[in-house]
N, C-alpha and C positions, 0 to 999 in steps of 0.2 A: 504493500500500500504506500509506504513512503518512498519506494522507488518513483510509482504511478504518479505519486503528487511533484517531485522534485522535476518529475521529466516533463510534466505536460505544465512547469512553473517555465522550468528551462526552455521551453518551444514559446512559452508567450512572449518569456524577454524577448528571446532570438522573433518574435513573429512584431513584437514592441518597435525593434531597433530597425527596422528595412522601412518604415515611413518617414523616422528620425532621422534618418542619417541625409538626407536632404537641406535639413533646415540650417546647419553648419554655414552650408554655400549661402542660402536663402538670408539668415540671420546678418552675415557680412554687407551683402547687398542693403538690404533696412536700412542696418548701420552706419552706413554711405549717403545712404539717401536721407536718412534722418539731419546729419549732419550737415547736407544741403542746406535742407530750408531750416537749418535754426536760425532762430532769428538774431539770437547773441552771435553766432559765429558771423552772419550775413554784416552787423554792427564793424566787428574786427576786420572783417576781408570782404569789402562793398562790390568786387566783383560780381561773388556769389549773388548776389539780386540780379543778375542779369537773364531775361526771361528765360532763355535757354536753357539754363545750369537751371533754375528752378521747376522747369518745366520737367527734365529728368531727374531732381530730385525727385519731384511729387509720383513721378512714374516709378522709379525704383522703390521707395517707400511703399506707396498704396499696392503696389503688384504684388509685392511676399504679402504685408498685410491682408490683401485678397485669403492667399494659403494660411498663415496664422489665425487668421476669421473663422474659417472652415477647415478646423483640422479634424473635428469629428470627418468629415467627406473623407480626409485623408487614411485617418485612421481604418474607416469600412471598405472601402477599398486594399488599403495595404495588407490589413493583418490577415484576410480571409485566402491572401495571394500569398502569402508567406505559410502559414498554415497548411496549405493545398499541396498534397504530395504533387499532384499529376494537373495539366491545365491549369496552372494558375491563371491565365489571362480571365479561364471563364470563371473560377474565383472572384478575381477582383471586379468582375464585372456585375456577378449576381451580387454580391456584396452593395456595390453601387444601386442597384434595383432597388434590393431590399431597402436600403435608405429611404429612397424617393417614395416607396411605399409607406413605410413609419412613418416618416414626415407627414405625409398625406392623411393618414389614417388619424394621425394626431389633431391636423388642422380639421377636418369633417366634424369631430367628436366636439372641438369646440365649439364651432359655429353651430350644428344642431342641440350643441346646450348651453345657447347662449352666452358663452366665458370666454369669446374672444374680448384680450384685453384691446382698449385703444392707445397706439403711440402719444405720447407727449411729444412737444415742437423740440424740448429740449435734449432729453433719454431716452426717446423715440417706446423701445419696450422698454430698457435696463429698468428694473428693479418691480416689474409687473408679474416675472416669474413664466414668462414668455420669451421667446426670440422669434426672428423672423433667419429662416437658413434656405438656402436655393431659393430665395424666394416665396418657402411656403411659412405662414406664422404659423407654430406649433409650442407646446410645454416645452420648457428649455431644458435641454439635460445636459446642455454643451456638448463637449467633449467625451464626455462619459455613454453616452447614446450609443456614438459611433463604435466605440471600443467594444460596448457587450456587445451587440449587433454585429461586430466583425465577429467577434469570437464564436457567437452562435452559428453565423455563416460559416466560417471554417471548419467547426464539428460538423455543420451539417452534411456536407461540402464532400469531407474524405468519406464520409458513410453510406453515400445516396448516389457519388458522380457514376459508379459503374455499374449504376443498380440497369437492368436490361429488361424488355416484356417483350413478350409475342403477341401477333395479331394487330389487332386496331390500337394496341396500346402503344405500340412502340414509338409514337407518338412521344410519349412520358419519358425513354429511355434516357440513360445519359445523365449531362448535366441537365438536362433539361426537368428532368425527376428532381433534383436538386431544387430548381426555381420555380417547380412546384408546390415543395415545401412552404421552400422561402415566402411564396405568397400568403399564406396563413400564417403564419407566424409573425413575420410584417405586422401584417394588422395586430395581432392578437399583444404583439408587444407595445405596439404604438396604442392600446386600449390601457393595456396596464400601466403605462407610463403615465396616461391621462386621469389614470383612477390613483397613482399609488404618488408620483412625483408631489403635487401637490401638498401634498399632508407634509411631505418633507420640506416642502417650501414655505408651507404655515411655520413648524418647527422651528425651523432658525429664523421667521421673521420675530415670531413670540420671545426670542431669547434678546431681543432687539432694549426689552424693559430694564432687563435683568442688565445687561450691559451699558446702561444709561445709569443706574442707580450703586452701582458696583464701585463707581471710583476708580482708583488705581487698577484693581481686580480686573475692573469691566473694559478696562483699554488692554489690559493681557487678552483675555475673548476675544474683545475684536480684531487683536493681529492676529489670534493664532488663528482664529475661526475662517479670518479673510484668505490666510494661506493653505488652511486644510484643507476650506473646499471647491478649491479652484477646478480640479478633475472635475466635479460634480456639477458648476454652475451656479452652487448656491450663494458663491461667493461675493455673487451681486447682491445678493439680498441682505447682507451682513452690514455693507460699507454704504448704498445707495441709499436706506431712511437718516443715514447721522448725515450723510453730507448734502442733502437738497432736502429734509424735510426738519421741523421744529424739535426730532426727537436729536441732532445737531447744534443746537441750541436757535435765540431767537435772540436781535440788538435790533434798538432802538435808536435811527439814526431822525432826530425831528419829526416829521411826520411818517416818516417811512420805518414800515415793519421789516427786518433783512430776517429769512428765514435761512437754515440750513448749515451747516461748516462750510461746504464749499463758499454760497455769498458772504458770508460773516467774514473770510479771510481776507477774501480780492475786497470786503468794503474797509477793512481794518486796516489791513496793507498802505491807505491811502489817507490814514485819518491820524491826527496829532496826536495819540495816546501811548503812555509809557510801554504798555507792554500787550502782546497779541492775547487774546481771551484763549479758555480754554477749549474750544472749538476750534481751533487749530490741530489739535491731537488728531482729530476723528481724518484728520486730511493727510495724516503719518506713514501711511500704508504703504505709501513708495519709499520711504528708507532703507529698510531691506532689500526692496529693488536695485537701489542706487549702489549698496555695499555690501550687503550680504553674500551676493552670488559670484563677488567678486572671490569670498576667500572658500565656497563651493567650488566653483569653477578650480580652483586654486591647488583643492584637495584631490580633484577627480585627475588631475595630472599628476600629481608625487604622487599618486597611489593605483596612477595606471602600472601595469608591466613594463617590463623595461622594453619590447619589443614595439609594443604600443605609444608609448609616450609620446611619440613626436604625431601621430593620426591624432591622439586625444587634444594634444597643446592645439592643434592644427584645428580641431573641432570647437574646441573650447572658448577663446578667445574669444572669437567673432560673437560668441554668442553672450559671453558675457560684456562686453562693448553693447551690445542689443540693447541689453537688460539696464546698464546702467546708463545708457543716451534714448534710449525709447519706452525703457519700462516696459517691454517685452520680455518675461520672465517662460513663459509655454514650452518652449523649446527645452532646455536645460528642466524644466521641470519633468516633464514626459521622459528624460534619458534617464532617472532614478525612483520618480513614483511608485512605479509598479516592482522594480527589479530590486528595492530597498525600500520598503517604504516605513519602515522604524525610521529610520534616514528623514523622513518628507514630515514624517508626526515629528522629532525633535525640530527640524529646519521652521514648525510651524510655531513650535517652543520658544526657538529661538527668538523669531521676527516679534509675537506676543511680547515678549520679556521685556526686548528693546524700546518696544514704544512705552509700554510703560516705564522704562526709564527715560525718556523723552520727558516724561513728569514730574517723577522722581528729583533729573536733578536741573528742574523747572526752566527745557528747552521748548521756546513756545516759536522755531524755525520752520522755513517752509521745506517740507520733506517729500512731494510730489513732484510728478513731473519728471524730470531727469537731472544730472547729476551740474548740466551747464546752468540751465531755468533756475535750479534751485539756488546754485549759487549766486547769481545775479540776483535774484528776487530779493535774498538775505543779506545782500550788496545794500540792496537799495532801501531795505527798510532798517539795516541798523543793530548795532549788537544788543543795545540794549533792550528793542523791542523783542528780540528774536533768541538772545544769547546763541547765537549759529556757534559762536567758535567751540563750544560744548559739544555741540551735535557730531562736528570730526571727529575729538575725541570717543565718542561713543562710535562711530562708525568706524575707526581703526579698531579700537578693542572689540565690534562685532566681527570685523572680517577676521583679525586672530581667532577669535571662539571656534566661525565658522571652521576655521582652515583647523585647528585644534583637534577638534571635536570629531567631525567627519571625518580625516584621515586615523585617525585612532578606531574609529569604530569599524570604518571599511576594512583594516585591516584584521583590528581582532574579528571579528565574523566572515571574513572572507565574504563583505558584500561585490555583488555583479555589478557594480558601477560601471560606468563608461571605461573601457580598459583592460576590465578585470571578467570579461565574459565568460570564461573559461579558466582552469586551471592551468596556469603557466607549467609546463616539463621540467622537472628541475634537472637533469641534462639533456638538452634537445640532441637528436641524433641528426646530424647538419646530415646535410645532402652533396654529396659527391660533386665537387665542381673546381674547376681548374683556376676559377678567379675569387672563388671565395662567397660569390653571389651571384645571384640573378642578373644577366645583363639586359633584359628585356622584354616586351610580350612573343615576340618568336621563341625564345631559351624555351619559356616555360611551356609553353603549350605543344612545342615540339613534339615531346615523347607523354601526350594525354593518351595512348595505346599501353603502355606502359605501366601508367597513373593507374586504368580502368583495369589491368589486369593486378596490378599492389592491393586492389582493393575488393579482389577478390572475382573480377568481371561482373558485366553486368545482370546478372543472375542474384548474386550479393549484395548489392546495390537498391535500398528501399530507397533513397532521397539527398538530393544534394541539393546545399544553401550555401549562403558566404553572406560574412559579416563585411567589416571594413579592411581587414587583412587574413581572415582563414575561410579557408574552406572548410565548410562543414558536413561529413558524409555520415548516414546512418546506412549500419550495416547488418546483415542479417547474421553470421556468422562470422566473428573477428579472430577467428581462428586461421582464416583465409586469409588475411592480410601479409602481403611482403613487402618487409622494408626495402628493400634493395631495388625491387621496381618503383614503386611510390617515388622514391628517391633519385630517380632518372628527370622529373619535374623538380626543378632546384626553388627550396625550402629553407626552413630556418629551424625544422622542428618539427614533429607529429604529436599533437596529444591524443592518448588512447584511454576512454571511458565505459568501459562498458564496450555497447554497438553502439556509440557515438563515436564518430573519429573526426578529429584536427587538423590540418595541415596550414601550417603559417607558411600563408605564400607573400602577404606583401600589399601592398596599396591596388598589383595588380590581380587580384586573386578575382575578380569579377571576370576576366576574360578567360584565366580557369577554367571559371564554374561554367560557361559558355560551350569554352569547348570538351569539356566533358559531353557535357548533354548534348550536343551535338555530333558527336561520334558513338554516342551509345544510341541514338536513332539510327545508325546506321548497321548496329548490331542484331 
């Protein structure tokens, strides 16, 4: 049984990591574009206003943005393709279906029971406990939707694709029996979501009292709650009533009523007063953003493999530049959630604790936004209003904790971080090569005859996948295995698990996996 569980945990990371591993490139690009149109930088370097340059910032920006928007799509797509011994295209496509179908089933249910919410001019849905995705308004489950939805497709997927009938039914056969399934299930998930999400969504509104009345206590909930339930979508519901409605508090500027944390700040920001209200807090959310994921990021490199290090650094970076110049945390979030997620409840600890010391040692700065905004804003309003210069302090001593903290844990439990996919060989059995390595994608792919007979041919051969530098074979019998053929493909190392097998090819292991499967159609 705990073999059963460890292996089909190990197929979700590895089914996790094949939509993630895009967002690296995608993250950089944001990055890039972010830094376009800010407007402090455009202030320093007046070029950048030049319609042009802004015209492709805003296009590199919004385009990943587009993909970050909809990463559930990405998610029911990839995971069910990754999952799928055989056909994954038609995987990821039924995958795809099934979505548009929940979605739909979702949006029907509420229109016939009257609970479509209506957009605001401002938050359009946020914080209605709705979204609007592909176009259809349905119960927000974010990111979380796509994920079980991939996952159900992919069970369903390996169980059903080669199911066959005779007569008039053959019709059914195939994948197509598959997306037969899928169609009822579709719906019947997209009912359940409609019946069950809600309640969860009252749930952490309800907690909204308790965190108003809490004090010190109640701004720990609100960071930790803001970052627990990001997966889930609820996270809007957490942060949206304190910063646009009176449970954020409520000033009195002459005859005008300012409601909310967000207005109370930008009206404060601009008014003669010693020092920012405590309605500031509720708008802290981004600090953690800004420096947290700085000494994460930080950890997930010293505690890659040594083979890995430079794909992780390589991965890493862009994404934490994201997170701290656009407050796009998703990415880097999604690459340990699932695969550690003790990791993601302390990380949710962590950010909680900070803001409440944000209080603590009575920092009333602006902590939204990004790390350039932020500074400039606390430029302009003053130490005294703001005490900022505290605030670094507390953000160097967070990115220590983080970087502390995390690299100590990934290493005592041997978490699957980014890096750490797999059990490192503790002496790899190098591969026979005259220059010490791989010189290219011909070297390796040369002798995939070779490869396909090391691994036992393809009779022993249930599935092949690759990560960011191995190849990853399951086999039926690893008894069949020869090193010395395997090994005609230059390597850095075989790890052998079971009928799981390894091979560290390298950045080019994708052309690999390619031409494996392409010679074993020919078998």
């Amino acid at each position: 049984m705990k073999k059963k569980i460890m292996n089909a945990m190990e197929a979700f990371s590895k089914a996790m990591v094949q939509p993630l591993m895009y967002l690296s490139v995608g993250g950089l690009i944001l990055a890039i574009g972010a830094l376009l149109t800010n407007n402090t930088i455009q202030g320093a370097l007046p070029f950048l206003s030049w319609g042009s340059i802004q015209v492709l910032g805003k296009l590199m920006y919004q385009s990943v943005m587009t993909i970050i928007n909809n990463l559930g799509v990405v998610f029911v797509i990839g995971i069910p393709a990754a999952f799928a011994k055989k056909d994954k295209h038609h995987a990821g496509l039924i995958g795809f279906m099934s979505y548009l179908m929940y979605l739909k089933t979702s949006n029907v249910l509420l229109e016939v029971t009257g609970q479509m919410a209506e957009p605001s001019e401002m938050l359009e849905l946020i914080g209605t406990g709705q979204a609007e995705i592909l176009g259809i308004q349905c119960v927000d489950m974010s990111v979380f939707g796509g994920i079980i939805l991939g996952c159900i497709v992919g069970f369903v997927f390996n169980r059903t694709s080669q199911k066959s009938f005779d007569g008039a039914a053959q019709i059914f056969s195939g994948v197509r029996f598959t997306f037969l399934i899928m169609i009822f299930v579709s719906i019947l998930f997209g009912a359940a979501d409609n019946l069950i999400w809600p309640w969860a969504q009252k749930g952490i509104s309800a907690l909204a009292g308790v965190i108003k009345n809490s004090g010190t206590l109640g701004l720990f909930l609100y960071g930790f709650l803001e970052r627990l339930l990001v997966p889930t979508g609820l996270h809007h519901l957490v942060y949206t009533p304190f910063q646009f409605s009176d449970l954020g508090g409520v000033l009195q500027v002459g005859d005008n009523t300012v409601v909310g944390a967000y207005a109370i700040a930008m009206t404060e920001l601009n008014m003669p007063i010693e020092k920012m209200s405590d309605s500031i807090y509720y708008m802290a959310i981004g600090f953690t953003k800004m420096f947290g994921y700085i000494g994460i990021g930080a950890a997930f490199i010293h505690t890659a493999y040594k083979e890995n290090k430079q794909r992780v650094r390589s991965t890493m970076i862009p994404l934490i530049v994201t997170a701290c110049l656009a407050g796009i945390t998703e990415p880097i979030d999604f690459m340990f959630i699932f695969c550690a997620p003790v990791l993601f409840v302390i990380h949710a600890v962590i950010a909680g604790l900070f803001l409440a010391l944000l209080k603590v040692f009575d920092v009333t700065a602006f902590c939204g936004g990004n790390i350039l905004s932020s500074f400039i804003t606390n430029m302009a309003a003053g130490t005294e209003k703001t005490n900022w210069p505290m605030m670094y302090v507390l953000a160097a001593v967070q990115i220590v904790l983080y970087f502390v903290v995390f690299s100590f844990l990934i290493k005592k439990f041997d978490l699957k971080t980014p890096g750490r996919e797999a059990a490192a060989p503790a002496e790899p059995e190098k591969a026979p090569s005259a220059s010490g390595a791989p010189s290219g994608g011909g070297a390796l792919t040369a002798n995939v005859a070779s490869l396909v007979a090391g691994l036992g041919g393809k009779d022993n051969i249930n599935s092949t996948e690759n990560c960011f530098t191995r190849l990853r074979v399951n086999v039926k019998d690893p008894s069949l295995l020869k090193d010395d053929l395997i090994n005609q493909v230059p390597n850095s190392g075989i790890v052998k698990k079971d009928d799981d097998i390894q091979i560290i090819i390298g950045l080019k292991v994708a052309e690999v996996r390619t031409a494996v499967e392409d010679y074993l159609k020919t078998l």
